[in-house]
Steps between C-alpha positions, in 0.01 A plus 500: 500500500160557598207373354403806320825555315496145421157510331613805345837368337320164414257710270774690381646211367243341359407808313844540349537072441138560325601778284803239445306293369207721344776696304840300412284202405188670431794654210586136432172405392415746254838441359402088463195603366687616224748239470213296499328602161847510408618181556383105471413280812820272362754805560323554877543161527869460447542850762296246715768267515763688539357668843435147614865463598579909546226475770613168692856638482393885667392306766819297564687870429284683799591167768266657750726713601262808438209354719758439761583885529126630483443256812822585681465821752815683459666466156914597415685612190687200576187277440374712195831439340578159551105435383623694159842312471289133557289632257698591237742139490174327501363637196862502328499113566131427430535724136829293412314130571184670280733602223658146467117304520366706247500280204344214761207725544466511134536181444209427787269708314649447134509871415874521413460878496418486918880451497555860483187667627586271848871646497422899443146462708732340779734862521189587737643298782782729509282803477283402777830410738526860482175611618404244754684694804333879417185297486546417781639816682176659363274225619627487829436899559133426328657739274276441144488834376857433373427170362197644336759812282697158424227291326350756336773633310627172403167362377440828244825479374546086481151546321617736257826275408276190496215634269722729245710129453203288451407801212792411353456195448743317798246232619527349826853707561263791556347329814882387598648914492206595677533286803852538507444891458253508756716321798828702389290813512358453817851400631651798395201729600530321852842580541471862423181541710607311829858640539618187650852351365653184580851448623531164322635316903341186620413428889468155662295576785240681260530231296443234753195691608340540158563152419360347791182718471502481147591161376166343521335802343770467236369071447138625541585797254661208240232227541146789495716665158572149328157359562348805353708470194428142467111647400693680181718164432254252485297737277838571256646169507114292465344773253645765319646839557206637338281344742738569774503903373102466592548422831790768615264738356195387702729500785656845478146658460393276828826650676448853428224507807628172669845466474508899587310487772713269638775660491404830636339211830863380513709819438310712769368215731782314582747831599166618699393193662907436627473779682236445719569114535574538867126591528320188437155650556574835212631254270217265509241819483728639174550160349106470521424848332765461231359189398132595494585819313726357238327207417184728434659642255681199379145321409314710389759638236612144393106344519409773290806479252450168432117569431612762201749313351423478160380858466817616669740250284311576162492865523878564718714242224259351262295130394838330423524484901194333508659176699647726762165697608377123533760441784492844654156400686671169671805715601384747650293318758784281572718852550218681714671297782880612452453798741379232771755301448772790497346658834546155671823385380623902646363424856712177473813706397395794774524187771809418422392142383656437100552172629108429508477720168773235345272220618182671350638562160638099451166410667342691247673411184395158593148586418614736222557154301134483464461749232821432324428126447164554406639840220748203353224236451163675508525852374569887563161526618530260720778586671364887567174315609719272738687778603182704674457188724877472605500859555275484813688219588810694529321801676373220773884389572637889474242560729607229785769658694339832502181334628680339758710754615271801481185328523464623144370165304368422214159492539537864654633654215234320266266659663667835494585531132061303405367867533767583173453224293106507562527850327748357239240207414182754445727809289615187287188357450342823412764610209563133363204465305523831330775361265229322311371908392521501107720805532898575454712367782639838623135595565417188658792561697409829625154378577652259731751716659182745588274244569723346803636772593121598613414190628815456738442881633088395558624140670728662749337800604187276585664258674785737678786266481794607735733444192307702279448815764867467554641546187238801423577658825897489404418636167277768607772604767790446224276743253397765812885528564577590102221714506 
């Protein structure tokens, strides 16, 4: 493939994984808006615990199997089907042992009515099993236009079921039919869309080759998805659910620009960067620009997001969320480093080395006690203050191998991403204080929106960072070529 095409195809993707994101979740968010003023932080907060163990458990369900195929150069229908087969006794196995723990879960958290929200939330395990090998078909061919069709149906119509129940008056069941809606939607819309049918046969030597690539991925996978759950356990089993309904709001409003960008890094990065992982030199010189780009983007949208909190919170779901737009600040400058993380842990996956990422993530977790201990004994506040600190921490020992091995370190890449988060520090800094305006929020809000919107453009074309020209020269081209 040359270099060219590559570029090409890499933009491509990213421009379909962004609309992903932009439009399927982008749907998603006006619907929890909704649900929001709708429904209490204790009803968010009992959803909350019921994704703790649906997320940990998708993780064991996927095994690592899927990275394993992105990274491997010629794929079969023998490994796509004995992936789909592993998949789907997993999940049958894992749904079965959540069924029969349920009522220890409620007991845990003494809500005796988590007994059945844990057993019908937990039917997404099966759902998922379904889906995880077309992901990964798609992924593999940096094929995101499809995915994009997929999200976006099932987020209108899961909205639609979610918000006409809460209407009627079903509570926290509302949230429960629309994530189950959602994943069987996008399941079904999947299967239509990617024409790709199992024949239900299992292989050992595609097995053996998954497993041995994708074992420690599948312990990293585990260990990274039950230590951030442990965040949402300390905060439902020390405090309340209420309290606990605060936070997973502040967090999904920090992930709709962090957590998104990251994924589009690790959807279209990792199949693009395997590739050309023969070529040391082209992979160190696109592992560079991807980085500088995204975290540009990263920073300044999750500085800034935290600097408008309250506006935002106040005028998108009301006062009563008041606690939440108090943590949103603290989270999202812990979660302007996910991309970094995400872009180093794919260079370890591109190189072959899970072993070393298996390492990093128990090395990790280590420190990840910090913030825990200190949640339990000290505080919420505490812990997301704690949690800044250990974050550069764990960017410093994700950042080792690379450093060593592509002469990539640490250091290096703080200096790369400074330019970004210089702009991110003045745009904040310039819109915080206008919250103080005796005006409505909304207004305030769009004040602030305006106001750093103008500074950021004035920062960057004065200084001419290379991130900043490169993202306007892609858009420019992308908006010449739809012209």
């Amino acid at each position: 493939m040359q270099q060219e095409s590559l570029k090409n195809k890499t933009i491509k993707g990213v421009g379909w994984s962004a609309a992903d994101a932009l439009l399927g979740q982008g749907v998603t968010f006006i619907v929890g808006l909704v649900l929001a003023r709708l429904l209490s932080p204790d009803e968010y907060g009992l959803i909350g615990i019921c994704l703790i163990f649906t997320t940990v458990l998708n993780g064991i369900v996927d095994s690592g199997f899927s990275n394993a195929l992105i990274r491997k150069k010629e794929v079969t229908d023998e490994d796509y089907n004995t992936m789909f087969t592993t998949n789907m006794a997993i999940s049958i196995v894992l749904y079965v042992l959540l069924f029969i723990s349920a009522p220890l879960v409620s007991d845990f958290f003494h809500r005796i009515e988590l007994t059945a929200l844990v057993r019908v939330t937990g039917l997404i395990l099966f759902l998922n099993a379904l889906s995880i090998t077309q992901v990964t078909i798609l992924t593999k061919n940096i094929d995101f236009k499809t995915k994009t069709k997929a999200s976006l149906v099932s987020a209108i119509i899961s909205g639609v079921i979610g918000i006409t129940m809460a209407f009627m008056g079903y509570g926290v069941w509302s949230l429960v039919a629309q994530q189950l809606s959602k994943q069987l939607l996008y399941t079904l819309c999947l299967w239509v869309l990617n024409k790709w049918w199992p024949k239900f046969t299992f292989y050992k030597d595609s097995f053996k080759y998954m497993w041995g690539f994708g074992w420690k991925l599948l312990a990293s996978g585990i260990l990274n998805n039950v230590w951030n759950q442990l965040y949402q356990v300390v905060i439902g089993r020390c405090y309340t659910s209420s309290t606990l309904g605060h936070y997973t709001r502040a967090n999904e409003y920090a992930s709709i620009f962090s957590s998104n960008l990251t994924s589009i890094v690790q959807r279209v990065s990792y199949p693009v960067l395997a590739e050309i992982q023969d070529d040391k030199e082209r992979m160190v010189l696109g592992y560079r620009k991807v980085i500088k780009v995204t975290m540009f983007v990263t920073a300044v949208c999750m500085i800034s997001l935290g600097a408008v909190s309250e506006p935002l919170i106040y005028t998108l779901i009301g006062t009563k969320w008041h606690e939440a737009a108090t943590y949103l600040p603290l989270i999202c400058i812990s979660m302007s480093l996910y991309p970094l993380h995400a872009i180093n842990l794919n260079i370890l996956q591109v190189l072959g080395r899970s072993d070393i990422f298996l390492y990093l993530e128990v090395l990790k977790k280590i420190v990840g006690l910090v913030p825990i201990v200190i949640g339990i004994y000290c505080g919420i506040y505490y812990m997301l203050l704690t949690s800044i600190f250990t974050g550069f921490v764990n960017l410093y020992l994700n950042s080792w191998y690379t450093g060593k091995t592509l002469n990539y370190t640490f250091w290096k890449q703080l200096r790369d991403i400074a330019p970004s988060y210089f702009t991110a520090t003045i745009i904040a800094l310039a819109v915080y204080f206008l919250k103080y305006l005796v005006l409505p929020d909304y207004l305030i809000l769009i004040f602030q929106l305006l106001l750093g919107f103008f500074v950021g453009v004035v920062i960057s074309e004065f200084l001419k960072f290379n991130e900043y020209i490169e993202i306007k020269t892609i858009l420019i081209n992308i908006l010449k070529n739809k012209l």
